[in-house]
N, C-alpha and C positions, 0 to 999 in steps of 0.2 A: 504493500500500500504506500502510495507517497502523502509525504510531509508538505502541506503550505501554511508557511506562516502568514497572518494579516496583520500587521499595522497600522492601527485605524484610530485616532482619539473617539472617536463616537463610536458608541454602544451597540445602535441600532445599524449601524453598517457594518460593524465586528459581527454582529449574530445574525445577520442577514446571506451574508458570505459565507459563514460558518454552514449553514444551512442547506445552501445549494451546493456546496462542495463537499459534504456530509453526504448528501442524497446521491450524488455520482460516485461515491465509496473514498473521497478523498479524506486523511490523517489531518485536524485542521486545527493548527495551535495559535492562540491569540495573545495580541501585546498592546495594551494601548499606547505606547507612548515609543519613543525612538530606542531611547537605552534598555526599554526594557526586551522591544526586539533584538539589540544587539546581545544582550544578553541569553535571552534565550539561543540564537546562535552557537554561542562560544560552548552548549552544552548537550543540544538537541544535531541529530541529524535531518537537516531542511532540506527539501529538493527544489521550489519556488517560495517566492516571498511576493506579497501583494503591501501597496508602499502608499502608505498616503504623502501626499506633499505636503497640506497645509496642516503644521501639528503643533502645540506646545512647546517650549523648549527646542530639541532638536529637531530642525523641520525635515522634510522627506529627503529633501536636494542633501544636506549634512549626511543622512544618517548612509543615502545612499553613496558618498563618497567613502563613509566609513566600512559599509560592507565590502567595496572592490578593493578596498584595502589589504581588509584580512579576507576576503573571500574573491577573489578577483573572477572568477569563473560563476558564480553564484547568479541564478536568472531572479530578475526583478522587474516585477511591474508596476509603475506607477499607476498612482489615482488619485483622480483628485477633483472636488466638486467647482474649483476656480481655475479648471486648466488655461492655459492658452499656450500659443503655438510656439512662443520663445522657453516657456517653462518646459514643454517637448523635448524642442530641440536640447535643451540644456543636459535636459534627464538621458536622452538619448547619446550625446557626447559622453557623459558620465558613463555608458556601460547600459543604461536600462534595456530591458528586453523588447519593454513596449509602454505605451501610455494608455491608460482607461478615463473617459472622464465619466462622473457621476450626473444620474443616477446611474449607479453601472445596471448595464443591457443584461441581463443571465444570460443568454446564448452567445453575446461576445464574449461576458468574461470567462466561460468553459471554455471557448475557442481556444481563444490567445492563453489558459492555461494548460489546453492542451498541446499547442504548438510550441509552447516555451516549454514543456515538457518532453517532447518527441526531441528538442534540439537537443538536451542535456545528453539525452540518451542517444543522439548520432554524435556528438562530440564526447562521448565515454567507450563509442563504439571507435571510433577516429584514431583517439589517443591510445587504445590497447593495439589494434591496426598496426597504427605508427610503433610501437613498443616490439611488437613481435617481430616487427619489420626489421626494426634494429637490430634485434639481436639475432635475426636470421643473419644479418648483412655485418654482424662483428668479426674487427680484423684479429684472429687468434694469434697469438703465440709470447713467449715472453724472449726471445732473442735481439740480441745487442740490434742484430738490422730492424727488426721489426720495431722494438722499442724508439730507433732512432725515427722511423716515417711516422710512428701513434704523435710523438713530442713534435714533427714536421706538420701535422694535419693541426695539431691543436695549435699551433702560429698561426697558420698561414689562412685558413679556413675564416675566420673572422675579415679577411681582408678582401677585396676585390679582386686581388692578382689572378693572372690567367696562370691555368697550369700543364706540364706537359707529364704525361705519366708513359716509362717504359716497363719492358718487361715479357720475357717469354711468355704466352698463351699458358694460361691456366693458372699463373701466380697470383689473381687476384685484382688486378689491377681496377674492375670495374668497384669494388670495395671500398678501395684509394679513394677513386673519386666520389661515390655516393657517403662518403664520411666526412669529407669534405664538403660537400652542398648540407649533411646534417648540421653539421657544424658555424653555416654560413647565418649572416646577416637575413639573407635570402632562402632559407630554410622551408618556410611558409608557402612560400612559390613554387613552379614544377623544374623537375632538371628533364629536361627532356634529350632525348635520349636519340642518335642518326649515328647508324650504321655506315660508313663512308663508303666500304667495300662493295656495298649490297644496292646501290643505289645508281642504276644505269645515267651511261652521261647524258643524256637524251630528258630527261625527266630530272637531273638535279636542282636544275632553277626552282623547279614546280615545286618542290619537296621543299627544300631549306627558304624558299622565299612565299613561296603559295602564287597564286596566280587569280587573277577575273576570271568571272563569267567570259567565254565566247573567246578568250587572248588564244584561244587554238582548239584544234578538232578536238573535241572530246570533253571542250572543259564548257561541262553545262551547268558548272556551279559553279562560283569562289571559292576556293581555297587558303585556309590559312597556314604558312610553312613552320617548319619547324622554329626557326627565328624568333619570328614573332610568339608562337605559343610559350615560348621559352623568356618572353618580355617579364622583367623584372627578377627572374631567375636562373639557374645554370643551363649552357645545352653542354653535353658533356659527347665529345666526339671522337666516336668508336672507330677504331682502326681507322688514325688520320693517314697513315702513311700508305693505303690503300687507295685515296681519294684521288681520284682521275686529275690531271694538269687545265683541265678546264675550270673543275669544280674549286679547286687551289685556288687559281686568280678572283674567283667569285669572293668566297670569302676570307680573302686577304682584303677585299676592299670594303667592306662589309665591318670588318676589325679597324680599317683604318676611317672609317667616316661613323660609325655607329647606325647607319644606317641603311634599311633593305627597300626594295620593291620589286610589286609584284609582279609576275609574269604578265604581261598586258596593261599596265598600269600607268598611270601619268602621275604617281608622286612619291614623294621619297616617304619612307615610315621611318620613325625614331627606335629604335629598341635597345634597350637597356637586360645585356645578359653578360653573365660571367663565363668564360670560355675553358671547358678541362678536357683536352685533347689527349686519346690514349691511343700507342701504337706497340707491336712488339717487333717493328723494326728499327737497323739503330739508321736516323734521319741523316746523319754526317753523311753516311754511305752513300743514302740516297740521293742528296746532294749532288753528293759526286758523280752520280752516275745520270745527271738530269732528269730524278723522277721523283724528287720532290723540293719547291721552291726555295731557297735560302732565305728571304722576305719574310716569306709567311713562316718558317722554322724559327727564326726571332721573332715574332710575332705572338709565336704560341707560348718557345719557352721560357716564362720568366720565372717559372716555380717548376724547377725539374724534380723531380721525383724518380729514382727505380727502384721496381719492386723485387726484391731479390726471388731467384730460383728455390724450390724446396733443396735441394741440394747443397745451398749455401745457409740454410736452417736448419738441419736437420736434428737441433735440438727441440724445435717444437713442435715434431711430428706426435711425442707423446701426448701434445695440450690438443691436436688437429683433430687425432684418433678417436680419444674418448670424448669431444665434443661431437664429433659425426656420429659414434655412436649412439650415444646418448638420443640425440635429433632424432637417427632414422630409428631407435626403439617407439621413440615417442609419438613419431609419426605412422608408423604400423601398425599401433598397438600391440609391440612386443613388452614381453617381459624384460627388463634391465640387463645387458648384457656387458662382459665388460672384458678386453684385450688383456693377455699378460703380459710380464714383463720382456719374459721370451720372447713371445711374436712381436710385442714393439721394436725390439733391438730387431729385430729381423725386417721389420720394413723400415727402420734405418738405415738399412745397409744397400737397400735399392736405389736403382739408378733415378728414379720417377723423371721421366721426359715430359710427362705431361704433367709435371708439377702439382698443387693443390688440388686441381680437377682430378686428376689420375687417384691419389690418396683418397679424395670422398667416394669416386666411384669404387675404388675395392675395399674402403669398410661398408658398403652398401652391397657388394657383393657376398664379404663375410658375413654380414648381420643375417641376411635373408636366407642362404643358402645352410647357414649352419646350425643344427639344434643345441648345443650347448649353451648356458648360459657364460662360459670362461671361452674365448677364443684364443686355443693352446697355439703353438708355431706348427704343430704338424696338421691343423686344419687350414693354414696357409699353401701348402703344399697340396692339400686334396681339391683346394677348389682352384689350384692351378695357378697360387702367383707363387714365383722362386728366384732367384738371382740369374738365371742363366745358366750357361753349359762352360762359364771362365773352367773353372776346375778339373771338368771331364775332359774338356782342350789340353789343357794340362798333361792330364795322365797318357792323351792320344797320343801327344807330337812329340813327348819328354824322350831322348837318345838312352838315357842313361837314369839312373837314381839321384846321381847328384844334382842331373838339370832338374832331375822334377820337385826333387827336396826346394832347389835353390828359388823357384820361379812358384812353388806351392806358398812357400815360405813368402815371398814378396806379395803373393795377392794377399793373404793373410792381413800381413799389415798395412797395407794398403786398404784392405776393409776395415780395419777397426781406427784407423786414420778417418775414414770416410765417416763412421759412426760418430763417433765424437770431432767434428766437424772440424778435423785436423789443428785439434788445439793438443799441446804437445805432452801438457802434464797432464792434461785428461787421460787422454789416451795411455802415457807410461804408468800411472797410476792404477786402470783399467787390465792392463797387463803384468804387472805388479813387478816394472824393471826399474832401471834407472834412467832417468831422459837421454842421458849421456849415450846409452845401448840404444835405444831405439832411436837416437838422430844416426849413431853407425850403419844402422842395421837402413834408417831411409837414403845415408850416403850408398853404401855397398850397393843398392838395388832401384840405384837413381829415383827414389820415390820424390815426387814434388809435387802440390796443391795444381792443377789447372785452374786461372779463375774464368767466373762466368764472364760471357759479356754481356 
């Protein structure tokens, strides 16, 4: 049952309201006076409040500043038997919901508390929404790189800056940028969202600018481009370094005047968005090779950001793992399942080419596939993820015992190098030598880091 309180210095419109919202099953707590609404507040859970203006002591306009105060989300309807149209507007600047004038209507006042009621409950629907969303879209891990981009997002996010985000396919990068727009001034607004790659040269105008009625065969309606829907908020653009040498000059000019127009159109539109460009090619290259602008490549990068490979993290495959789990239990209505220590170190020791993507897809493949609620290392092996055939290569081509000891012996540490993500006293500690021996043992058998690009 919902709670309204009414506010009312007179009696006969206190028990009058009481009455008709009684009869429609509403919870209806009474105050005559301001303070003593607010007080009831600070003690009762209210879902509307009905608000007289003209009161004793603290009048409506007061008490309602003092509710968006401490209740800032709190719906309020004013009433009042001496309304007029600037006392409205005022109440309406202030936050009100709505204004009632007296004698209140019964069928308007159920109205507008039913509709100031359905709001609370689309904006409690909104805000869980938004909550779930987030934490679907959080960036895991507690590694030095990772650490360092979470302390990069929470700078730079609050700022306008344009951003240019790299990084192999599957690292996340679309992450990067949707934490950044949470995080922005511009939050509230949409980050909309253009695929560069997927978007034929032939129809890019159409797409990122929108176009008239009639501006060409087919366009039997206006359209609005992504640009403009993205007015006052992010567009965040997906695989820029995909984006055709046409489409490049469009919006390099577009960046440099702040403004678009339409396909068919005679005049220029303002729009106001923040720019976060993500590619997982490296642009220098491209550059180089004329396929993609220099111009527009300053243009974009002014907040670089990369997002590093699993491979250069692999200490926070353990935080990826039992977060995926967890997820995909809870989303198939399984029972809680949970990775051992074993099998972690085991998909630490993987090459993952498809980086973060590749890791969710095969604890989604262990989750469903396996009835155990412990997922041991040797149900890693039954449902067909392993390291590869390095070892059995090994044993094939070795001439001798000593080649195989010598070259068994080098993958070895080379994998447990790769697990503890070649930091050096992890790793000799892990193997219980002295750093001294195993920097010998990576001289003798030319072991050395490859980094990512």
């Amino acid at each position: 049952m919902k709670t309204i309180l009414v506010v009312d210095d007179e009696k006969s419109v206190r028990d009058a309201v009481k009455m008709i919202l009684s009869y429609e099953k509403y919870e209806v707590v009474l105050a005559e006076d301001g303070m003593k609404g607010l007080s009831i507040l600070e003690g009762e859970q209210v879902d509307a409040i009905l608000l007289d203006v003209k009161m004793p002591g603290m009048d409506g306009i007061e008490v309602l500043q003092a509710i968006k105060k401490r209740f800032p989300e709190m719906l309020v309807i004013m009433i009042s038997g001496h309304g007029t149209i600037e006392t409205a507007v005022e109440a309406t600047k202030l936050g009100a919901f709505d204004f009632l004038p007296k004698p209140l209507d019964r069928d308007k006042l159920l109205i507008t508390v039913r509709n100031a009621l359905d709001r609370k409950s689309l904006v409690s629907e909104v805000r869980q929404f938004r909550e779930k969303l987030a934490e679907k879209e959080e960036i895991l891990g507690e590694s030095p790189k990772i650490k360092e981009i979470l302390a990069l997002i929470e700078r730079i996010a609050p700022t306008d800056s344009r951003v240019l985000i790299t990084g192999d396919n599957g690292t996340g990068k679309e992450l990067v940028a949707r934490a950044i727009h949470r995080g922005s001034k511009r939050a509230d607004k949409p980050i909309v969202e253009v695929n560069c790659a997927a978007i034929p040269t032939e129809l890019i105008e159409s797409e990122l600018f929108g176009h008239e009625k009639g501006s060409f065969t087919g366009a039997t309606t206006q359209r609005i481009g992504k640009f403009e829907q993205a007015d006052g908020g992010t567009i965040f653009l997906d695989e820029i370094g995909d984006m055709s040498p046409a489409a490049q000059a469009k919006v390099l000019r577009v960046l440099e005047e702040g403004k678009i127009e339409r396909v068919g159109g005679n005049r220029l539109i303002e729009v106001d968005v923040r720019v976060i460009a993500v590619t997982n090619k490296n642009l220098i290259e491209e550059i180089k090779k004329s396929n993609f602008r220099e111009d527009l490549y300053h243009r974009i990068n002014v907040i670089p950001i990369h997002v590093p490979s699993l491979r250069e993290r692999r200490e926070d495959i353990p935080i990826l793992a039992k977060a995926f789990t967890e997820e995909i239990c809870r989303r198939n209505g399984f029972a809680p399942k949970k990775i051992s220590d074993r099998a972690i170190n085991y998909l630490k020791g993987l090459e993952w080419s498809g980086n973060v993507r590749e890791l969710r897809n095969i604890i989604e493949r262990l989750v469903i596939l396996t009835h155990d609620n412990v997922i041991e290392i040797d149900t890693l092996e039954t449902v067909g993820i392993s390291r590869g055939g390095e070892l059995e290569d090994i044993i094939s081509t070795s001439k001798n015992f000593q080649e195989y000891k010598d070259r068994s012996e080098a993958l070895f540490f080379k994998r447990m190098l790769d697990l503890y993500n070649w930091n050096i006293s992890k790793t000799a500690e892990a193997l219980d030598i002295e750093r001294s021996h195993l920097y010998s043992k990576m001289k003798k058998y030319g072991l050395e880091r490859k980094e990512e690009n």
